[in-house]
Structures are given as C-alpha cells and as structure tokens.
C-alpha positions in Angstrom: 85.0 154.7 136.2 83.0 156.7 138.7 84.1 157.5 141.9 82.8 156.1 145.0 79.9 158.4 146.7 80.7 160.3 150.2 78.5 157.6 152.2 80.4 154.6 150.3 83.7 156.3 151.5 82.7 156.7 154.9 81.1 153.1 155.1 84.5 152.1 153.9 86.8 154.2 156.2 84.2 153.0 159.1 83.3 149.6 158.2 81.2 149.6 161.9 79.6 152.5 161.5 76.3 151.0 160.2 76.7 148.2 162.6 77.0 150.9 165.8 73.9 153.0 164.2 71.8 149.8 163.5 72.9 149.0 167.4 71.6 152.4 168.6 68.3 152.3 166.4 67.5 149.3 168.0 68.8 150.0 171.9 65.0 151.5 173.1 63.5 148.4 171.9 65.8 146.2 173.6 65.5 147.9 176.6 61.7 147.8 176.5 61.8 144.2 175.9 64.3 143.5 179.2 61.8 145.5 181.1 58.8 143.8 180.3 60.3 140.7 179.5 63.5 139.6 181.4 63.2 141.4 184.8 59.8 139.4 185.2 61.5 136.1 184.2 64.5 136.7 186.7 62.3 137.8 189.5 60.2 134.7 189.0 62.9 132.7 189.2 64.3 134.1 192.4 60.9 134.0 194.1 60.7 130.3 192.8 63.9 130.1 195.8 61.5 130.7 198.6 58.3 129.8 200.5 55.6 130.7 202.6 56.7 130.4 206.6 52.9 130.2 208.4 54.7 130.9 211.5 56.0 134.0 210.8 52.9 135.8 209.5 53.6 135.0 205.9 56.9 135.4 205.7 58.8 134.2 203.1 61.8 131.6 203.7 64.7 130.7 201.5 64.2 127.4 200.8 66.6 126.6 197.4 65.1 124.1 194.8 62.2 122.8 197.6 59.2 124.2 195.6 60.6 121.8 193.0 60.6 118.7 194.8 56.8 119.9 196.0 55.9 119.9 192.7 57.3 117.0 191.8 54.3 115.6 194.3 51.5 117.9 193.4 49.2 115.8 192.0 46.6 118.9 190.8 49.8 120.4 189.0 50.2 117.3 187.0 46.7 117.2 186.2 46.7 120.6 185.2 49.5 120.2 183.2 48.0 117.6 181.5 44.8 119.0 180.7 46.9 121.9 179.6 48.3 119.3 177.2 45.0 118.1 176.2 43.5 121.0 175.1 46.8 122.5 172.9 47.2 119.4 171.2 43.9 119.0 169.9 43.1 122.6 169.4 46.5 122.9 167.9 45.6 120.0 165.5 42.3 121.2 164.4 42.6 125.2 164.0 46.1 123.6 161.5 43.6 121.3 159.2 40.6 123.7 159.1 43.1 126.9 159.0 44.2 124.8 155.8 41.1 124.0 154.3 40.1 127.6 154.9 43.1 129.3 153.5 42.7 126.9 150.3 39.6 128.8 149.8 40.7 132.5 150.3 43.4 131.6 147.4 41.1 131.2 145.2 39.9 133.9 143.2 35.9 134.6 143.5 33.9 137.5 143.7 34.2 139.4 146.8 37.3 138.0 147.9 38.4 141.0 150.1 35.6 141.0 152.0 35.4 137.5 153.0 38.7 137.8 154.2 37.9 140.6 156.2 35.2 138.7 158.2 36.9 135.6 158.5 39.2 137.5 160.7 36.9 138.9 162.9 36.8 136.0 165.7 40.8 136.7 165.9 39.9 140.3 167.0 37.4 140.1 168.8 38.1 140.0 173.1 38.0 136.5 173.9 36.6 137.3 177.4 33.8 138.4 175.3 33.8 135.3 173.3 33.9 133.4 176.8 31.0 134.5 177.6 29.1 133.9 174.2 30.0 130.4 174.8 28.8 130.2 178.1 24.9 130.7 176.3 25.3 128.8 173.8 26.6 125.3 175.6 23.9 126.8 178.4 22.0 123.3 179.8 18.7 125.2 179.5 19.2 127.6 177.2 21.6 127.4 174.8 21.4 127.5 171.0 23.6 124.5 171.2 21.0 121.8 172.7 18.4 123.5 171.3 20.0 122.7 167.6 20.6 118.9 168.6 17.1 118.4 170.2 15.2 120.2 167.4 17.5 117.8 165.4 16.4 114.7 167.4 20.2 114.0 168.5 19.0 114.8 172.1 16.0 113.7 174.0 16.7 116.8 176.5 19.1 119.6 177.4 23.2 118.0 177.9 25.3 120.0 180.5 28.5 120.7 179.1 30.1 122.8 180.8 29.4 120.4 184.0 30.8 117.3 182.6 34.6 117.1 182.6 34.8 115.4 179.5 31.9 117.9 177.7 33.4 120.5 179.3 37.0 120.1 177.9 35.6 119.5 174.4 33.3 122.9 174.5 36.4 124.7 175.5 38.4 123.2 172.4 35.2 123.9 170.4 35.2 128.1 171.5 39.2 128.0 171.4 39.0 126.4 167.3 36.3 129.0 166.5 38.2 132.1 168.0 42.2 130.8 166.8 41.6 129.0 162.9 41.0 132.6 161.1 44.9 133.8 162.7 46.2 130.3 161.4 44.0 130.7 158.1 45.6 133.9 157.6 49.2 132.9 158.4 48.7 130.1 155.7 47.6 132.1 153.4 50.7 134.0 153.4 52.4 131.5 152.6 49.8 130.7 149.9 50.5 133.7 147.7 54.1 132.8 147.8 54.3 130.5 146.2 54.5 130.8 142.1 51.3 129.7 139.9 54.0 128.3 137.3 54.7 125.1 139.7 51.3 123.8 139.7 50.7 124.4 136.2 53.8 122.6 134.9 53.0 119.9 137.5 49.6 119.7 135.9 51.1 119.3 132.5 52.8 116.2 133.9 49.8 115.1 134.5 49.8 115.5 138.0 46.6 115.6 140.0 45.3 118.1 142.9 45.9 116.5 146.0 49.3 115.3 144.0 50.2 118.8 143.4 49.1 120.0 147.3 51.3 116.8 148.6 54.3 117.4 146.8 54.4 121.3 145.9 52.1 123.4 148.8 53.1 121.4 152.0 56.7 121.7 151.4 56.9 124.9 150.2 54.3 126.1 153.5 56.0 124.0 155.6 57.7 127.0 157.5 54.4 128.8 157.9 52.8 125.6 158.7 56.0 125.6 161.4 55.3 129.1 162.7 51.8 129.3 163.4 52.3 126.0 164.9 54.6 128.0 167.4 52.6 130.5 167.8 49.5 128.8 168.7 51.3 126.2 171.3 52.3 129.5 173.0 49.3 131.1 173.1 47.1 127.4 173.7 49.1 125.9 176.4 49.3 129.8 178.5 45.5 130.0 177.6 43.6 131.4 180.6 41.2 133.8 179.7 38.6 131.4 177.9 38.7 128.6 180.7 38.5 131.2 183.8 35.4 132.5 182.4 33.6 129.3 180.5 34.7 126.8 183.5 37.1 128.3 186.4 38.8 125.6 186.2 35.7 123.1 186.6 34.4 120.7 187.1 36.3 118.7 189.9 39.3 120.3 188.3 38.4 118.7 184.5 39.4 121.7 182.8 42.0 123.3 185.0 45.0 124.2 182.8 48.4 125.5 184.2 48.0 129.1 184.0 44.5 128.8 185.8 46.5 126.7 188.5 49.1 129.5 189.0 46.5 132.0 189.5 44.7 129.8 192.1 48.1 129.5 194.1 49.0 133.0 193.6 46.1 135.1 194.2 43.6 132.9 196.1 45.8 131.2 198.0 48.8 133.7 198.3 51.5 131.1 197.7 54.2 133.4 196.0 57.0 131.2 196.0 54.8 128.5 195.1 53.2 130.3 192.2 56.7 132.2 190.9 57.9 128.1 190.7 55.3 127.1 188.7 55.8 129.9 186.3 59.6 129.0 185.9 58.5 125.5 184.7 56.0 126.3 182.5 58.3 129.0 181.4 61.4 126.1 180.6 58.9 124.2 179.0 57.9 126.8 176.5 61.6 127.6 175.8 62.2 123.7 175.0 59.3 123.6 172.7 60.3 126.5 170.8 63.9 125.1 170.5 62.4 122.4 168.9 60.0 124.2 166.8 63.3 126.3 165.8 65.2 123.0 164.3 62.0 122.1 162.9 61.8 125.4 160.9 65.6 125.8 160.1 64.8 121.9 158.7 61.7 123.0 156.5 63.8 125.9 155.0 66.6 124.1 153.9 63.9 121.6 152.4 62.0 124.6 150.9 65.1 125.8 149.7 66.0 122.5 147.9 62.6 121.9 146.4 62.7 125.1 145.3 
C-alpha cells in the first residue's frame, strides 16, 4: 500500500491550511476590490443623507432620506430612468438575436474562420467615444453616409435629422450601441457553442429531427446560462451607458435621450448637487443589485435545467 506523501500528511494534520493559504492568496485582491468598489458605494450612500443649504454658501445639510422623497417628484429623473429603460431593453434584445445568428455562423467551420473572428470583435475594442463620434457623421442631417444611402435609394426625398428628433434620436443611439455590443455577446455565445458535444445533434438528426428542432430543444437549453450571462452583463453595462449618448446627443433633444447616468452627471458636475447626485447613484445602484439577483436565480434555474437535459 503506499504511504501517504509529506503534503497529503500535512493537509491531513492541518485540514485548514489550504483554506488559510487560498485566504491569503486572495486577500490583495479583496482589498483592491473594497477600495475601488465598496468605499465608493458607502460614501455614496452617506452623501445620499445630505443636501445642498444655498444659504450657507453651499453647505451641505443633513437631511435623512429627503433626497428620496425629492426624487420621488422629479419628473426628469423618471424620464431618464425611463429612457434608460428604453434603450437597454431594446438594445439588450437585439445585440441577443443578432449575437445568435452571428455566433451560429462562427461555429461553423469555413475557410478563414480565425480571422473572421478576429474582426468581428473589433467594434468591442474599439473606444466607444471614438465610435460616438463616427456616428455623429454618419446620422449627420447634411452629411452623413446614412441619408445619403436612403436618398440615393429613393427612401428619402431629403436629408432626416436624427440625432434632432427624440424618437430618431433614441433609435440612432440603439443603432451605434447594437453595432459596438453584438460581437462581445457573439463571442460569449460562442463559448457556449463549442461546448456543447457534436454527438447530440447527430443522434437528434438520426431521429429525424430537423434544424431549428435541434436548435429549440438541444442549443437554447444547453446555452441558456451564457445566454443568462451576457444578458447580465449587457443590462449592466446598457442601463449605466454614458459615454455613447454624452457624445452622439448630450442628453438631447428636449431631454429624449437623457439616460440616468447622463442625469447624475448633470446634477453632479453642472449643477453641483452632491447630495442630490450621490442619491441618485444609490438607486440606480439598488436597482442593478435587484436585477442581478434576479438574473442569479435565472442562471442557478438554467443550470439545473442544463444539468437535467444533459
């Protein structure tokens, strides 16, 4: 029989040990993460406590849950809030179909698969200040590519201004969001994609089973927790975006495509409303951590339903 190694008989005789090493390894990055992370959050929610005294040259005032109960009345908060809600629902909903569709086709083995790959990821990088900005010429009223296509096209009789129509403007945001955000969701997918084993599908085609069949009852369940996961990750990312509308819209117009994060920076830095602002955070904040609770179950649901189909 052979005898136990020096590191098995010290795991034994110390059956903590790992755990206080693994505990150790891992310390700098917790701390990191509570710097970065927590002290922002719990000085946010402090500020959230107080506001602005105009009598006192600025002053701030502790006030308790007040800021609340303001909100509660804002009217440009709710409308930001539901723009914000606009715009990560329907990007959300299109970068998940056309991130499907498009990491369906990576799967596939062709000629020159790497590289394909490789490009189709390049909107993800690329700084979407930058991308902003390409945007801004291309819905231009005068001269963008866009009208120009449509026109030449005979869709349009003349130039459409879309970023100065609320309802143009919102959907040209969506548009530049999709373009920049389905290659990360593609990718994600595709993940998942290679996953799962060749052998399903072709016993499910011996049954006689057809292609969308086979996608219905074998690739959504099995991706359903990647299909979970990037959905997390792009609500977090959609409904804090503020980058792409400061610089396509500002907000504009009359407020049309003002999300919440774009509101925050208005109260914060234009108008100097700490309290205000740190308030606002705090809620959007709570309503991030509720969705990802959600989107938690939802995941712990698909991988017990992975697990069975599996």
């Amino acid at each position: 029989m052979p005898q136990p190694t020096l590191q098995q008989r010290d795991s034994r005789s110390d059956p903590y040990g790992n755990r206080r090493t693994g505990w150790l390894l891992v310390a700098p990055a917790l701390l990191l993460l509570a710097v970065v992370y927590a002290y922002p959050i719990l000085r946010a929610f402090w500020l959230g406590l107080f506001t602005q005294n105009l009598g006192t040259e600025l002053q701030p005032v502790f006030s308790g849950f007040e800021n609340l109960g303001r909100m509660a009345a804002d009217g440009r908060f709710w409308q930001s809030l539901g723009n914000t809600t606009v715009f990560t629902l329907a990007s959300l909903t299109l970068e998940l179909i056309l991130g499907m569709g498009m990491a369906l086709v990576l799967n596939q083995a062709f000629r020159g698969r790497g590289w394909v790959r490789t490009i189709a990821i390049l909107p993800w990088a690329l700084p979407t200040a930058l991308i902003a900005l390409g945007w801004v010429w291309i819905f231009n009223d005068q001269y963008g590519v866009w009208n120009d296509i449509l026109m030449r096209l005979g869709i349009l009789q003349s130039g459409v201004n879309w970023l100065g129509d609320p309802t143009l403007a919102m959907l040209a945001l969506i548009a530049a969001d999709v373009w920049k955000t389905t290659s990360f969701v593609a990718i994600l997918l595709l993940a998942g994609l290679q996953s799962i084993p060749q052998d399903l599908y072709e016993a499910h085609a011996m049954d006689g089973a057809t292609r969308w069949q086979s996608f219905r009852q074998i690739t959504l369940p099995l991706l359903m927790p990647q299909i979970v996961i990037a959905s997390l990750f792009r609500f977090a990312q959609a409904f804090g975006i503020f980058d792409l509308v400061q610089v396509m819209t500002g907000g504009g117009p009359a407020g049309a495509t003002e999300t919440v994060s774009v509101y925050i920076y208005a109260t914060v830095m234009r108008y100097l409303d700490f309290g205000y602002g740190a308030a606002l955070v705090v809620v959007t904040f709570l309503l991030l951590v509720a969705v990802v609770a959600i989107a938690t179950l939802l995941l712990a649901k698909a991988r017990s339903a992975s697990g069975e189909t599996g």
